[in-house]
NUMIMAR-290551 format. One line per field, with one value per residue (C-alpha): residue number from 1; residue in three letters; chain; x, y, z. Coordinates in nm, 4 decimals, always signed. Example, Ala and Ser with C-alpha at 12.3 -4.5 7.8 and 13.67 -1.06 7.14 Angstrom:
k: [1:2]
r: [ALA:SER]
c: [A:A]
u: [+1.2300:+1.3670]
v: [-0.4500:-0.1060]
w: [+0.7800:+0.7140]
END
This chain:
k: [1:2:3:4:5:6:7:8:9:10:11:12:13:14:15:16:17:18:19:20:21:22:23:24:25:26:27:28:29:30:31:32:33:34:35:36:37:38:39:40:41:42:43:44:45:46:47:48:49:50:51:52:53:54:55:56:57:58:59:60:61:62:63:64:65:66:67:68:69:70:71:72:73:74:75:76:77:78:79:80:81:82:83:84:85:86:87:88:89:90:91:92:93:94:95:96:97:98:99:100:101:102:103:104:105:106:107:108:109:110:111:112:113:114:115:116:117:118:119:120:121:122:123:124:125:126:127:128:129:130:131:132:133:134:135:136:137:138:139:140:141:142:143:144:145:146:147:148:149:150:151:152:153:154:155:156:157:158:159:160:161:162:163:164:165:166:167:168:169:170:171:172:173:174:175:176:177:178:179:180:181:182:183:184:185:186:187:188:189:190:191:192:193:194:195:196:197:198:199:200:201:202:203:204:205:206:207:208:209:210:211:212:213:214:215:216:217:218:219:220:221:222:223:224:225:226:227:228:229:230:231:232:233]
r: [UNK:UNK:UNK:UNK:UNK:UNK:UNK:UNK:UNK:UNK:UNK:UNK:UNK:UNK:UNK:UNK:UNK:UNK:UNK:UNK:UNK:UNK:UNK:UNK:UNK:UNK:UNK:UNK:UNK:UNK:UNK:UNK:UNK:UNK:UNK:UNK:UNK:UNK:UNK:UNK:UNK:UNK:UNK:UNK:UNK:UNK:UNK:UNK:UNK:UNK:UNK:UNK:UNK:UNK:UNK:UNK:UNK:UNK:UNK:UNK:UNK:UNK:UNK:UNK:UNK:UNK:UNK:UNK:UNK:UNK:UNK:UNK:UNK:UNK:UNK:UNK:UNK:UNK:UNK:UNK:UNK:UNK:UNK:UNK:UNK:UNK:UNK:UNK:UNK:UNK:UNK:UNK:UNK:UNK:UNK:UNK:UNK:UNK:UNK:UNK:UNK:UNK:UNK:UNK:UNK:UNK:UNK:UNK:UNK:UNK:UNK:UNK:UNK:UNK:UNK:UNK:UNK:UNK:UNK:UNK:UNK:UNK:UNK:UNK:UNK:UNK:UNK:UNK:UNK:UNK:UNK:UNK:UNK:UNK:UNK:UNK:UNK:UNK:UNK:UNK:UNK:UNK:UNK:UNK:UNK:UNK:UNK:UNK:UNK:UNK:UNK:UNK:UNK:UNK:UNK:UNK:UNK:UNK:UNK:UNK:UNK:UNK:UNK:UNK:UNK:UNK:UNK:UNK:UNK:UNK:UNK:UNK:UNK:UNK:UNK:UNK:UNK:UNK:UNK:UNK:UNK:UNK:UNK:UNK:UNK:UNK:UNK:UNK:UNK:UNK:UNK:UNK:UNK:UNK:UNK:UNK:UNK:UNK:UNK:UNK:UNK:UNK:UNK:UNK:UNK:UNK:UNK:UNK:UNK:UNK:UNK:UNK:UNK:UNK:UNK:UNK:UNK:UNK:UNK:UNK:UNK:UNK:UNK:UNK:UNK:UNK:UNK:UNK:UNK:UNK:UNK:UNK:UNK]
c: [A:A:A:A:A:A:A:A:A:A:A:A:A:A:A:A:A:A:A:A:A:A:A:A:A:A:A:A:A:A:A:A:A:A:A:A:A:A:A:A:A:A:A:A:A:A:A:A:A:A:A:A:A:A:A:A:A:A:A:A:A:A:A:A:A:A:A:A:A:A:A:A:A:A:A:A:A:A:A:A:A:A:A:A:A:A:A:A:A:A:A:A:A:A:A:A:A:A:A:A:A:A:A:A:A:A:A:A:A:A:A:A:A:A:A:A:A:A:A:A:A:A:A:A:A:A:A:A:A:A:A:A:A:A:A:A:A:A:A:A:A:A:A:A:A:A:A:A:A:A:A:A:A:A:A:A:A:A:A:A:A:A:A:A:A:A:A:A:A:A:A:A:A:A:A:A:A:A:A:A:A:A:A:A:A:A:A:A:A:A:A:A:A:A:A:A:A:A:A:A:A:A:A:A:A:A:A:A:A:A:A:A:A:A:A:A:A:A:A:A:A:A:A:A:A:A:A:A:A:A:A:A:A]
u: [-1.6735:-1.3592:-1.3767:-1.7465:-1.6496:-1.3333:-1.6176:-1.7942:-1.5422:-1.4586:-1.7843:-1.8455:-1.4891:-1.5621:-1.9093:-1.7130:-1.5092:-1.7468:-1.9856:-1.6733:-1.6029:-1.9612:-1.9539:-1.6037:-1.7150:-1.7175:-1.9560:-1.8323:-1.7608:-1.5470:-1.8338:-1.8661:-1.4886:-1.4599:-1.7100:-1.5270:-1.2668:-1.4092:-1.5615:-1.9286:-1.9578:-2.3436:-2.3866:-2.1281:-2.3072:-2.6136:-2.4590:-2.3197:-2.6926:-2.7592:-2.4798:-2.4985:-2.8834:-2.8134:-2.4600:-2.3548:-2.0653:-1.9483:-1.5802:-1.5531:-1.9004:-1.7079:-1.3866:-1.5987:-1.7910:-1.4887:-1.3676:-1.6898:-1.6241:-1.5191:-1.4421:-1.0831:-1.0868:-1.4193:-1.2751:-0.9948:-1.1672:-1.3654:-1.0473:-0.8691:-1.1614:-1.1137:-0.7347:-0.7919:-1.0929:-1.0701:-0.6937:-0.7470:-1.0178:-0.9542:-0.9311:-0.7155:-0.4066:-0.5875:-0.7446:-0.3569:-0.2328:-0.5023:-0.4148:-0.0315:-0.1750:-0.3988:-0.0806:+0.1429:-0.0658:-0.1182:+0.2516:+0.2521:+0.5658:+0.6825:+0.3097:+0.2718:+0.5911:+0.5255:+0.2135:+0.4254:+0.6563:+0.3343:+0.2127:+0.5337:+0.5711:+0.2277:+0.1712:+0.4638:+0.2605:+0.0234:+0.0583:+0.0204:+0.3690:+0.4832:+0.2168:+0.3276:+0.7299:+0.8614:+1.1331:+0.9657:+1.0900:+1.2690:+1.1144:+0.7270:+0.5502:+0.2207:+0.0937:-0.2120:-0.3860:-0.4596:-0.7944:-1.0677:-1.0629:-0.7657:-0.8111:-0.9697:-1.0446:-1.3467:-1.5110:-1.5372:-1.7727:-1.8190:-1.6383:-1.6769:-1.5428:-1.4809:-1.3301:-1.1757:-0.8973:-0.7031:-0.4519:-0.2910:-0.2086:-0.5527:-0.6247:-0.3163:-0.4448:-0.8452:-0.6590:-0.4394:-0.7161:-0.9695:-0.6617:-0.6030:-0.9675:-0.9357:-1.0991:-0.8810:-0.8278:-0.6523:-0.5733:-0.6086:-0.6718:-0.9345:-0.9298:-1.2160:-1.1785:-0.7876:-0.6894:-0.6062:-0.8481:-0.6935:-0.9426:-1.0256:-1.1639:-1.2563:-1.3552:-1.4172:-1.7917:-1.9150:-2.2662:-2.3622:-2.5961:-2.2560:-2.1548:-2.3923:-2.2098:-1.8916:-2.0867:-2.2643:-1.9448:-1.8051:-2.1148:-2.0923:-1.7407:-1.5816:-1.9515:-1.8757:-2.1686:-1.9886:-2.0508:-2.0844:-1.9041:-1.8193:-1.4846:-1.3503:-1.2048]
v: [-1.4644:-1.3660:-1.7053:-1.6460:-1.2985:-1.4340:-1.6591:-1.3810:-1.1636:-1.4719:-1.5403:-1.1644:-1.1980:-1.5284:-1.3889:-1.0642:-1.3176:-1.5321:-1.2036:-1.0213:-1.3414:-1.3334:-1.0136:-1.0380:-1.2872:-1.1597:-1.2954:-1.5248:-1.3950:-1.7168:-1.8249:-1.4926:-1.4640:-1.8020:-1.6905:-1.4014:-1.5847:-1.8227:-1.5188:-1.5368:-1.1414:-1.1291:-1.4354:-1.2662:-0.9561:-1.1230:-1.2965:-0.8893:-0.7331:-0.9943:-0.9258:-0.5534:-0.5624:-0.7680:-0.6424:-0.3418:-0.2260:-0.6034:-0.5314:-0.8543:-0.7169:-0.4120:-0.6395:-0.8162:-0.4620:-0.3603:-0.6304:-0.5634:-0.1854:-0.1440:+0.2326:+0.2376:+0.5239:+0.4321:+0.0434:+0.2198:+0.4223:+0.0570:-0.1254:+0.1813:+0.1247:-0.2381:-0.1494:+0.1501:+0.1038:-0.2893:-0.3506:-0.7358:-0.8514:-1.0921:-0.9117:-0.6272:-0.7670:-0.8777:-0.5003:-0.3814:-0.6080:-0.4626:-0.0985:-0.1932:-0.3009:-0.0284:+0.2259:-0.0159:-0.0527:+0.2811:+0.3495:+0.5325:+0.3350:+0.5473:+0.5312:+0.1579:+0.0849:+0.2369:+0.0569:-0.2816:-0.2078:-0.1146:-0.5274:-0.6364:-0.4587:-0.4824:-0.8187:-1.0080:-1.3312:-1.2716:-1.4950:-1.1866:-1.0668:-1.2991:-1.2161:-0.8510:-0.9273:-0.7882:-0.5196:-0.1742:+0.1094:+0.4419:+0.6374:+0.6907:+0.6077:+0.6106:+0.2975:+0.2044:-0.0776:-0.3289:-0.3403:-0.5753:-0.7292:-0.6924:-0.5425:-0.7790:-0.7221:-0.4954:-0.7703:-0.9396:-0.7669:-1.0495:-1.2696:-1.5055:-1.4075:-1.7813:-1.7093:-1.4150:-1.5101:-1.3440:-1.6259:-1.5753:-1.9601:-2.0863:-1.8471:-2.0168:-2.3479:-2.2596:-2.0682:-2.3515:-2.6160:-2.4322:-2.4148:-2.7632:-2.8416:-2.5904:-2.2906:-1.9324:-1.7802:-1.5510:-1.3538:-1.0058:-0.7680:-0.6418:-0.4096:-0.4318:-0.3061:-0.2093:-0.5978:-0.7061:-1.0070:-1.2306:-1.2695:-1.5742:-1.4781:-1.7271:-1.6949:-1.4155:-1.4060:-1.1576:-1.1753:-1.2371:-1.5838:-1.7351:-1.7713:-2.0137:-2.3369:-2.1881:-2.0791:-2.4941:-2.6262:-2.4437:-2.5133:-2.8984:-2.9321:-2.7106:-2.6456:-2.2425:-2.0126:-1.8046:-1.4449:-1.2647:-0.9397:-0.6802:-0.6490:-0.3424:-0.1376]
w: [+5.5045:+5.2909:+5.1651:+5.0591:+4.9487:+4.6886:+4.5422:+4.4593:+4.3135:+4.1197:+3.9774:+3.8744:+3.6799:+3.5392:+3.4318:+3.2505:+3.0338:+2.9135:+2.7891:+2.6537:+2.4877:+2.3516:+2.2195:+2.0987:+1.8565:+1.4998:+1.1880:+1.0073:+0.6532:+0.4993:+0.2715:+0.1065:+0.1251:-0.0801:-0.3315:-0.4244:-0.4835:-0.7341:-0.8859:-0.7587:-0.6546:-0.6548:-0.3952:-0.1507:-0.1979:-0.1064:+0.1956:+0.2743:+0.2514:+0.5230:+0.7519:+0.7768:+0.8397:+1.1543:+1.2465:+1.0295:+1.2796:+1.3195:+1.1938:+0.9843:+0.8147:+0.7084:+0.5901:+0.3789:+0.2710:+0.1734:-0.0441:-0.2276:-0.2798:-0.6556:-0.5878:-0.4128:-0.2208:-0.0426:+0.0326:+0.1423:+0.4146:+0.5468:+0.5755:+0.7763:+0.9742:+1.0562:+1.1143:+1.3001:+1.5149:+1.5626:+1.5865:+1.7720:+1.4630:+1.3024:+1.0189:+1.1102:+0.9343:+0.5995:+0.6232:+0.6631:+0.4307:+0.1598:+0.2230:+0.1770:-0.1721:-0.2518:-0.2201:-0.4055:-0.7022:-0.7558:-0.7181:-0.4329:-0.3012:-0.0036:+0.1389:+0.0831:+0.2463:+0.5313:+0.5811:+0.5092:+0.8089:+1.0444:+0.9121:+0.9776:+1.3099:+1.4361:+1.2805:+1.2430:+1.2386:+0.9843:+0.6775:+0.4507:+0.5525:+0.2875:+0.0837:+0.0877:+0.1039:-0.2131:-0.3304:-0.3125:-0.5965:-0.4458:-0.7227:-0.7051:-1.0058:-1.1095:-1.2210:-1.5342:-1.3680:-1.6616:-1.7899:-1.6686:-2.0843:-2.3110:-2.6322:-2.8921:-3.2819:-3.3466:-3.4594:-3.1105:-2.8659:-2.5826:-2.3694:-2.0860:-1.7048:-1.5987:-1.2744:-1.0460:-0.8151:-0.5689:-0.5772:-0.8966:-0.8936:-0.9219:-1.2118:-1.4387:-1.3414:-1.4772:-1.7646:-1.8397:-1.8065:-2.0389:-2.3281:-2.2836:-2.3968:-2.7158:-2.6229:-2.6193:-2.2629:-2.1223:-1.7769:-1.6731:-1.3982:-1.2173:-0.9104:-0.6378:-0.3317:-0.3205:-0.3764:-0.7517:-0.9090:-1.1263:-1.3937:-1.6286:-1.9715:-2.2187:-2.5909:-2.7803:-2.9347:-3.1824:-3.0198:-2.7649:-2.8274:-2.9340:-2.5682:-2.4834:-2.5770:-2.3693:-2.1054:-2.0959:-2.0991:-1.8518:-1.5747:-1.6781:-1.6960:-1.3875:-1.2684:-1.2931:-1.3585:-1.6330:-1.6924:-2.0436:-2.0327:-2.3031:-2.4373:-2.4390:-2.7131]
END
């Protein structure tokens, strides 16, 4: 009878796992998070629109929500979430990690670091400790994040966004690729969601039909589905 009664106790345990293991399972967001990073925003928005119809409290679903918000502040708020609410997803570090950044682009040092030694403390693991490991100012300072498009002569109006990048790396090596083949590029900054893009601009067009050459040779070449933005003045 105690035998018989073990067996049960073990089978109602066993049975608790394997549905908290269920539910613990998060979406799976790596698609949309690889689009983003070759720069295709409106397919991993599409993939988003999906995601939080089904599972809008999944905490990878607001990660990748987040990543998508171009106002600060409010990406700010999801990824506390994530960090705050759901400290064993998946994405908890990567949330922390992006907060650190948020702080330290704006130049709010003293907040950023202290959000650094809660990644390294909480997290010491995560691969975006060395992401993150760099020499923090004493003395705040507020700083201009550079424009999406560098300044250009007046009589330029359009370029080409080849390619945003989190990886810094993989923008020099499109940038570096496109100059090879004669065409003028050039990188600069974008911020979406508290990260920092690396953006890939080439040519500068004075209207907008001109792009379309660029714009085939790109899609043939590298097979990227360029998009025409203006340049700002």
């Amino acid at each position: 009878m105690c035998h018989q009664g073990n067996n049960l106790r073990l089978a109602i345990i066993i049975f608790f796992i394997i549905n908290f293991s269920v539910s613990a399972q998060e979406a799976d967001i790596t698609s949309a998070l690889r689009q983003i990073d070759s720069g295709d925003l409106k397919s991993a928005s599409n993939y988003l629109k999906n995601l939080k119809s089904k599972n809008p409290n999944d905490p990878s679903v607001i990660f990748l929500d987040a990543v998508l918000t171009t106002n600060g502040e409010e990406a700010l708020k999801k990824y506390s979430i994530v960090y705050e609410k759901y400290p064993k997803s998946k994405y908890a570090d990567a949330s922390l990690y992006r907060i650190f950044s948020y702080y330290y682009s704006l130049g709010y040092y003293k907040k950023a670091e202290s959000y650094l030694t809660k990644l390294k403390n909480e997290f010491p693991d995560s691969p975006y400790n060395k992401s993150a490991d760099r020499n923090i100012p004493d003395t705040e300072e507020i700083v201009q994040i550079t424009p999406e498009v560098k300044s250009a002569p007046v009589n330029y109006n359009f370029t080409i966004q080849a390619g945003a990048f989190l990886n810094l790396d993989n923008a020099k090596k499109l940038h570096e690729q496109v100059q090879s083949d004669g065409y003028f590029s050039e990188i600069t900054t974008k911020e979406v969601g508290g990260s920092i893009l690396n953006v890939v601009n080439v040519g500068k067009f004075a209207k907008e039909e001109e792009t379309k050459s660029v714009l085939d040779y790109l899609s043939k070449k590298y097979n990227i589905n360029g998009r025409v933005t203006n340049i700002s003045k």
